[in-house]
LUMTI-200679 format. One record per residue (C-alpha): residue number from 1; residue in one letter; chain; x, y, z. Coordinates in Angstrom, 1 decimal. Example, Ala and Ser with C-alpha at 12.3 -4.5 7.8 and 13.67 -1.06 7.14 Angstrom:
2
R:1:A:A:12.3:-4.5:7.8 $
R:2:S:A:13.7:-1.1:7.1 $
***
This chain:
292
R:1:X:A:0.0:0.0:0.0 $
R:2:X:A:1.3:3.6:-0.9 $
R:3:X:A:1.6:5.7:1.9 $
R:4:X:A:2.1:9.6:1.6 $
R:5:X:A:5.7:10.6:4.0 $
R:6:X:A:4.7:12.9:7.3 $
R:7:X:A:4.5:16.3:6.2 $
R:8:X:A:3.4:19.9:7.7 $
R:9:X:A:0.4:21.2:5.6 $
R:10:X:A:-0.1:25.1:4.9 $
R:11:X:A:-3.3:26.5:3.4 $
R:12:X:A:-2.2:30.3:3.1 $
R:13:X:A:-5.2:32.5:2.2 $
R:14:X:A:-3.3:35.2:0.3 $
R:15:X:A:-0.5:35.6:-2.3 $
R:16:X:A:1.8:37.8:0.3 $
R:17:X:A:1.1:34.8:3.1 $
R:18:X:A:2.0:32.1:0.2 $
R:19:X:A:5.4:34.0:-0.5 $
R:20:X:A:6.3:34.6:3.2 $
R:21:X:A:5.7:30.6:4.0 $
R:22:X:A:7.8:30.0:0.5 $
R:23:X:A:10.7:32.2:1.9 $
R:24:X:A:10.7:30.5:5.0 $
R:25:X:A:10.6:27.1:4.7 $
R:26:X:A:12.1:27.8:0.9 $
R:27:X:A:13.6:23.8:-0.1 $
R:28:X:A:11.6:22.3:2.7 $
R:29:X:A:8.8:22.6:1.5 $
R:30:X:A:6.5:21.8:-2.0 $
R:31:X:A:4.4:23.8:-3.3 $
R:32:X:A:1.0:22.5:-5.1 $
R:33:X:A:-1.7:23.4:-6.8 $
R:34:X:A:-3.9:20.9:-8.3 $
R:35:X:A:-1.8:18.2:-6.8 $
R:36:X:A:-2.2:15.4:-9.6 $
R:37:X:A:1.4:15.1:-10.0 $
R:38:X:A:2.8:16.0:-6.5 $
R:39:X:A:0.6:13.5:-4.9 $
R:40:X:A:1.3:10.6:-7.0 $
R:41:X:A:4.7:11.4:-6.4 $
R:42:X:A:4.7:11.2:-3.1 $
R:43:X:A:2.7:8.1:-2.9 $
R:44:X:A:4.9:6.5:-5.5 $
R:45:X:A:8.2:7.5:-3.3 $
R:46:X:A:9.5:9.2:-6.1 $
R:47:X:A:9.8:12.6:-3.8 $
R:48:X:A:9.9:13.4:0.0 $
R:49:X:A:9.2:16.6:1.4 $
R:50:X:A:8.9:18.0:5.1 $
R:51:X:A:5.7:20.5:4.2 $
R:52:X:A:3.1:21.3:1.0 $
R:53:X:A:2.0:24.7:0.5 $
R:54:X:A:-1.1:24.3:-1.0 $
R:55:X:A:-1.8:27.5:-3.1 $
R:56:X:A:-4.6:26.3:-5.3 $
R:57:X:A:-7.4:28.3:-4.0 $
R:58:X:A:-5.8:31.1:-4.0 $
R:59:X:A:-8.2:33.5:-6.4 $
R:60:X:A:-4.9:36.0:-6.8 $
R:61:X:A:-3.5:33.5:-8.9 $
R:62:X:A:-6.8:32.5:-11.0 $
R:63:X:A:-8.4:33.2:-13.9 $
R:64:X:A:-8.3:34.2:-17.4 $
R:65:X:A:-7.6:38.1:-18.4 $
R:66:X:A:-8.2:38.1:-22.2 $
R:67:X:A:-8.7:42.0:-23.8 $
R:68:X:A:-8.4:42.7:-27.6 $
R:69:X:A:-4.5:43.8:-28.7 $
R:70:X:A:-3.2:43.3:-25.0 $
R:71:X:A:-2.6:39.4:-25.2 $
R:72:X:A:-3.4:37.3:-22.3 $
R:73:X:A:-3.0:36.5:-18.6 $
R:74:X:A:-3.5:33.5:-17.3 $
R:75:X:A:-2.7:33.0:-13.4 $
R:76:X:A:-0.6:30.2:-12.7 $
R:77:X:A:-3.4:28.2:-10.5 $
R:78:X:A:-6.1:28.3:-13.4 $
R:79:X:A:-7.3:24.9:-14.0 $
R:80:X:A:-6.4:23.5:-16.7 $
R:81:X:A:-10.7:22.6:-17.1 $
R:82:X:A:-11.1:26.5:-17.2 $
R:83:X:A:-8.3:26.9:-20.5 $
R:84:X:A:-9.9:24.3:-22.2 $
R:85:X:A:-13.6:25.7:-22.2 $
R:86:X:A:-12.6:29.4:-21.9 $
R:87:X:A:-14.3:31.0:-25.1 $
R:88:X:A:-11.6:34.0:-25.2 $
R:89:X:A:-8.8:31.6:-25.3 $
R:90:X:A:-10.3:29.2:-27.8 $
R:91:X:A:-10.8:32.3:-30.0 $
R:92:X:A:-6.7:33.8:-29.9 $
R:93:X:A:-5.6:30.9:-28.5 $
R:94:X:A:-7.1:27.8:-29.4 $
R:95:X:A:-3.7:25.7:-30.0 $
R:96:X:A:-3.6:26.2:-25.9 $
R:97:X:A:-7.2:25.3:-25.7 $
R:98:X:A:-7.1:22.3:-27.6 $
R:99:X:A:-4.0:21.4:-26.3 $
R:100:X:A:-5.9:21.7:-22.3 $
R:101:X:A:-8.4:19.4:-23.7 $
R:102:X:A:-6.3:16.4:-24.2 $
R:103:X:A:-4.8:16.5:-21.0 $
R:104:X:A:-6.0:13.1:-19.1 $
R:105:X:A:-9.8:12.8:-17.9 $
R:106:X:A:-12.5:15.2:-17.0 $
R:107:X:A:-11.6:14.6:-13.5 $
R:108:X:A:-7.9:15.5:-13.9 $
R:109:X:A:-8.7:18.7:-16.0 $
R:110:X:A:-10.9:19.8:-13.2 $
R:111:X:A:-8.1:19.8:-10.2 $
R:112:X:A:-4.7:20.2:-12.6 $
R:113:X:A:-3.2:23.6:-13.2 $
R:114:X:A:-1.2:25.2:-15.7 $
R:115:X:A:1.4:26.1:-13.3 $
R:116:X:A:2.0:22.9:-12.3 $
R:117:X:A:2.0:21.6:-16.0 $
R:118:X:A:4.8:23.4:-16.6 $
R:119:X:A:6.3:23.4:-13.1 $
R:120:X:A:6.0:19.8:-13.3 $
R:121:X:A:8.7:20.0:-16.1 $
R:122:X:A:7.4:16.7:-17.7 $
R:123:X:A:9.3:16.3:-21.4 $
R:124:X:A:5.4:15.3:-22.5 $
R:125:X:A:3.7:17.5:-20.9 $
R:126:X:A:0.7:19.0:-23.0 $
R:127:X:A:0.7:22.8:-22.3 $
R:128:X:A:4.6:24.1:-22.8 $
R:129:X:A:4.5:23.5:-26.7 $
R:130:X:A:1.8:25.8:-27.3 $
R:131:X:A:2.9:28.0:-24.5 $
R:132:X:A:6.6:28.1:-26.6 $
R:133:X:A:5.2:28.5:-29.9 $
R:134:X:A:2.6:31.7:-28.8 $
R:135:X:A:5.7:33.4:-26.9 $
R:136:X:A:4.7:33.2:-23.9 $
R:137:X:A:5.9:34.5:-20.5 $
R:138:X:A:6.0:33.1:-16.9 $
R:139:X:A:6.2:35.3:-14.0 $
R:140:X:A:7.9:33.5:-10.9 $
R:141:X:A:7.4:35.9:-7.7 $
R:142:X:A:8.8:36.1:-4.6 $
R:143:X:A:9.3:38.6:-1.6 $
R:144:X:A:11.9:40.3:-3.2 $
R:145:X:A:9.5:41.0:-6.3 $
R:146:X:A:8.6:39.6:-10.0 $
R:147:X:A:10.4:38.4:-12.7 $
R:148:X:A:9.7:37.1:-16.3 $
R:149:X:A:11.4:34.5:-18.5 $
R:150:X:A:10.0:32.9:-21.7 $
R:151:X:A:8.5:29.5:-21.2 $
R:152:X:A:11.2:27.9:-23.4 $
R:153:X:A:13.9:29.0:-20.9 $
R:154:X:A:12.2:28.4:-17.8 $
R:155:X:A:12.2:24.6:-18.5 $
R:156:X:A:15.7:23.7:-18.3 $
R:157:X:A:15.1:19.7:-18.2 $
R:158:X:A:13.2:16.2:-17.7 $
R:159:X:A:11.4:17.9:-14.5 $
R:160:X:A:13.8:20.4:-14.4 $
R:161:X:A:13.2:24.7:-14.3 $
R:162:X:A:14.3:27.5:-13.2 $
R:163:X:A:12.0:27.9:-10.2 $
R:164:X:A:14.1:29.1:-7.2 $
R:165:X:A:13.3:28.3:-3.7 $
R:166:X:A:11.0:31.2:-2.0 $
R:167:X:A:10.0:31.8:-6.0 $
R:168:X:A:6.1:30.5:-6.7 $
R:169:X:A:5.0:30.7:-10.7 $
R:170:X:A:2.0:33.5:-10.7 $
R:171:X:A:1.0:34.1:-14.2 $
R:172:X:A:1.3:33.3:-17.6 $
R:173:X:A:1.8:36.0:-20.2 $
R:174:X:A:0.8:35.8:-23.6 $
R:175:X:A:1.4:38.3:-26.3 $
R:176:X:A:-0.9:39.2:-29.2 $
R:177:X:A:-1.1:37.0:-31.4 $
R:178:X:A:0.2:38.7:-35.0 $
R:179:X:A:-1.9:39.4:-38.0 $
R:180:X:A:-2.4:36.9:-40.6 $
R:181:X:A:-1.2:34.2:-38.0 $
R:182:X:A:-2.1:31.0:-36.9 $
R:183:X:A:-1.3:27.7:-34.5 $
R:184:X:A:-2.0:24.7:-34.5 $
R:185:X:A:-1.4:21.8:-32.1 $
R:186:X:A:-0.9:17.9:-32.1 $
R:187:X:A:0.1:14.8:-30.3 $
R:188:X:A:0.3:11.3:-31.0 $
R:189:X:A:-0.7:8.5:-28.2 $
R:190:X:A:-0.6:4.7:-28.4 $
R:191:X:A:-4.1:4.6:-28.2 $
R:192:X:A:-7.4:6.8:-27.7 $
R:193:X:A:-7.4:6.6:-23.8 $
R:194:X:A:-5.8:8.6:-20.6 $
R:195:X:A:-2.2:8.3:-21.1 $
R:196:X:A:1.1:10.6:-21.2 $
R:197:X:A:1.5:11.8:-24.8 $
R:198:X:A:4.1:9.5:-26.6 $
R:199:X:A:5.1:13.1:-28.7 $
R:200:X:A:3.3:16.7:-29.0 $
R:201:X:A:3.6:19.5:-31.0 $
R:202:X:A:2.9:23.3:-31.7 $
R:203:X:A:3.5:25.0:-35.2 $
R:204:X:A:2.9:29.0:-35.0 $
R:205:X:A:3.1:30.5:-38.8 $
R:206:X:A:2.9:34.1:-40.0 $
R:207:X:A:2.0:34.8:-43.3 $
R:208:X:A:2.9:38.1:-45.1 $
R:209:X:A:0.4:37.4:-48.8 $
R:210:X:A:1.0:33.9:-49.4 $
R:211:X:A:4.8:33.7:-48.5 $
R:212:X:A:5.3:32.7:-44.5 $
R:213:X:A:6.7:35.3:-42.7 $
R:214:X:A:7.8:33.7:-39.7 $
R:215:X:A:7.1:29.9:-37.9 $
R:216:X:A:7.8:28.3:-35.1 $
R:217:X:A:7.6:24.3:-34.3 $
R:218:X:A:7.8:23.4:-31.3 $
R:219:X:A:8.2:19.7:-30.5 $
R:220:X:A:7.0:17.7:-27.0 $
R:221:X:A:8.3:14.4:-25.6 $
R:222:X:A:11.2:14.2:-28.0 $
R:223:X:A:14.1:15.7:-25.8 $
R:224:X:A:14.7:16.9:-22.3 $
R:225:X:A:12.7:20.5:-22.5 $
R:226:X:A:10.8:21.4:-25.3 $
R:227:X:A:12.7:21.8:-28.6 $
R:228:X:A:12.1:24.6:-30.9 $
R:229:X:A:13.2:24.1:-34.5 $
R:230:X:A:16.1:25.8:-36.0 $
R:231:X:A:15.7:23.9:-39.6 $
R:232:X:A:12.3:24.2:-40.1 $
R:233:X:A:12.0:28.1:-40.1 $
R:234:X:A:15.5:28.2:-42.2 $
R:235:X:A:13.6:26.2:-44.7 $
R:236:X:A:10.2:28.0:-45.0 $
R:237:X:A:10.9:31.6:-44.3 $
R:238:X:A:9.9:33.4:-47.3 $
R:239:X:A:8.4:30.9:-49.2 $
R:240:X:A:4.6:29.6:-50.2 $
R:241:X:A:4.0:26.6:-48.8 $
R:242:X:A:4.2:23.5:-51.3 $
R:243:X:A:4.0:19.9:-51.0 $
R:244:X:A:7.0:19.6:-51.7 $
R:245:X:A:8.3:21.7:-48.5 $
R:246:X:A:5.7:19.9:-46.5 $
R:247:X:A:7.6:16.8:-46.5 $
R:248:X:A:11.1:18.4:-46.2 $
R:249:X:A:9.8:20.1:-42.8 $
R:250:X:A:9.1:16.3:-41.7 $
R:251:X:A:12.4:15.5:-42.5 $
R:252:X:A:13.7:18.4:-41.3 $
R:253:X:A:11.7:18.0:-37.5 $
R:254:X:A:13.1:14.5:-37.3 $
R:255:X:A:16.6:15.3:-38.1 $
R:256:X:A:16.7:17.7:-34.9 $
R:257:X:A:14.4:15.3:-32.7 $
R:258:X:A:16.1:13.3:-29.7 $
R:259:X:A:14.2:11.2:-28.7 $
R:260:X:A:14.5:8.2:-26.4 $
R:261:X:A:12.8:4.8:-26.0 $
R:262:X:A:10.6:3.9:-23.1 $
R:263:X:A:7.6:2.1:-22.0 $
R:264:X:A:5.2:4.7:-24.2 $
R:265:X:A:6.8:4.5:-27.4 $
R:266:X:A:10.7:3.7:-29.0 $
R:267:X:A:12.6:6.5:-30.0 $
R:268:X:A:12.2:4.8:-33.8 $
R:269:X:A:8.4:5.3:-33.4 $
R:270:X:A:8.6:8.8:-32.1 $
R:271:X:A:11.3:9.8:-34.9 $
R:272:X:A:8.2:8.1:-37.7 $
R:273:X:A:5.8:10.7:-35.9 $
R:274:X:A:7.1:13.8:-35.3 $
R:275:X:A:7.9:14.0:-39.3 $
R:276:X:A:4.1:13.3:-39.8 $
R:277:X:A:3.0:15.6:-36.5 $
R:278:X:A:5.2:18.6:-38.3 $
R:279:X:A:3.8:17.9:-42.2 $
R:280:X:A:0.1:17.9:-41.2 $
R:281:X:A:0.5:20.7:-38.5 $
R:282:X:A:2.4:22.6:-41.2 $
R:283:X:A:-0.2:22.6:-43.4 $
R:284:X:A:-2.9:23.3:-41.1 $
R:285:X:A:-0.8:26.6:-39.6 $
R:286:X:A:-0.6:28.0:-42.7 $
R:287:X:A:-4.1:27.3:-44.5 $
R:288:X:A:-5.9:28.8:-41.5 $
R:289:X:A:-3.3:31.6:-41.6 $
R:290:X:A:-4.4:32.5:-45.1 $
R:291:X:A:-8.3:33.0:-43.7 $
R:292:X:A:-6.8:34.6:-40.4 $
***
């Protein structure tokens, strides 16, 4: 039977009482949010921890700010439930939407957070691609103030970031999304059911006419952090998309992929589907680009 360790518990009811107890006990303590990865964690052995600062009901750090030419705000303890069916979202940022959507069951949705999505650090997780590919921002605060770094760099590794101790992640910010621009997001799994995503990806493309302006691909679950393309926006910038640069950005996503072999999928299979994941979200980016 799985038994959690002994821990102190500490329910602070603001921000400024979350940030005094994250100074204080600083690498004593966890901090959690929807809990669906910490707990299984803990009951799996996998961590240890002396306290849990449970921050999830704090209303400082939820909801969904959403105003026309501003971008997005999305606080850091936001259920990942509340992404997936927010209407603002699904309308300038429905790559992050749809990617919510397919992260485990109703039930999970309904507790999980994108903070701990991406503080979790998982190589698989579902939000951090589309985070990467929209630009987006996380704001980690702490008594001594704010301060931002992109998504991309604030994942450092297989449940690795830059979170310091006293830091908790507040907010996510999201920039405009450009004109004539569109993403589009993807995963492949082993089978139509509740399970971590063998790979994922985001493709963000700006079009200026017909010719693409700028892209990014951003690929999940084949490396340690999420892996932004170099290849693929050296091969399409300034160019109409044809067929035949569809299949040279598969090939060029799967010569930069890394992938390795585990119980979900070998890194063979993963290679195979990422070159499919990046033709077909390729061409979705940029037709819905063209009606943008």
């Amino acid at each position: 039977m799985n038994i959690l360790c002994e821990f102190d518990y500490y329910a602070p009811k603001t921000k400024s009482e979350a940030l005094e107890l994250a100074e204080k006990l600083g690498t004593k303590a966890k901090l959690m949010a929807g809990g669906t990865d910490l707990i299984i964690q803990l009951k799996e052995s996998m961590i240890t921890t002396e306290a849990i600062i449970d921050i999830g009901s704090l209303e400082e750090l939820r909801g969904i700010k959403c105003e026309a030419g501003k971008g997005a705000e999305i606080g850091a303890c936001t259920t990942i439930a509340e992404i997936e069916f927010s209407k603002d979202l699904k309308a300038k940022y429905g790559a992050l939407a749809y990617a919510a959507g397919e992260l485990g069951g109703a039930s999970v949705r309904m507790a999980a957070t994108i903070g701990g999505n991406c503080c979790h650090s998982s190589p698989a997780a579902e939000t951090p691609a589309s985070l990467v590919a929209y630009g987006a921002k996380v704001v980690l605060s702490s008594k001594k103030g704010d301060r931002e770094l992109p998504v991309e760099d604030f994942i450092t590794g297989n449940r690795k970031n830059e979170l310091q101790p006293g830091e908790i992640a507040t907010k996510f910010i999201l920039p405009e999304p450009a004109p004539k621009s569109a993403c589009k997001y993807g995963y492949i799994g082993l089978r139509n059911a509740m399970e971590i995503d063998a790979a994922n990806m985001a493709v963000n493309i700006t079009l200026d006419g017909d010719k693409i302006k700028d892209v990014k691909l951003v690929m999940g679950s084949v490396y340690l952090r999420p892996l932004i393309s170099e290849a693929v926006p050296a091969l399409l910038k300034g160019q109409v998309l044809t067929e035949e640069l569809i299949q040279k950005v598969g090939e060029a996503a799967q010569s930069e992929a890394k992938p390795i072999t585990d119980v979900r999928a070998s890194a063979e299979y993963r290679k195979d589907v990422i070159g499919a994941l990046a033709r077909r979200l390729t061409k979705e980016a940029y037709e819905a680009a063209k009606g943008a």
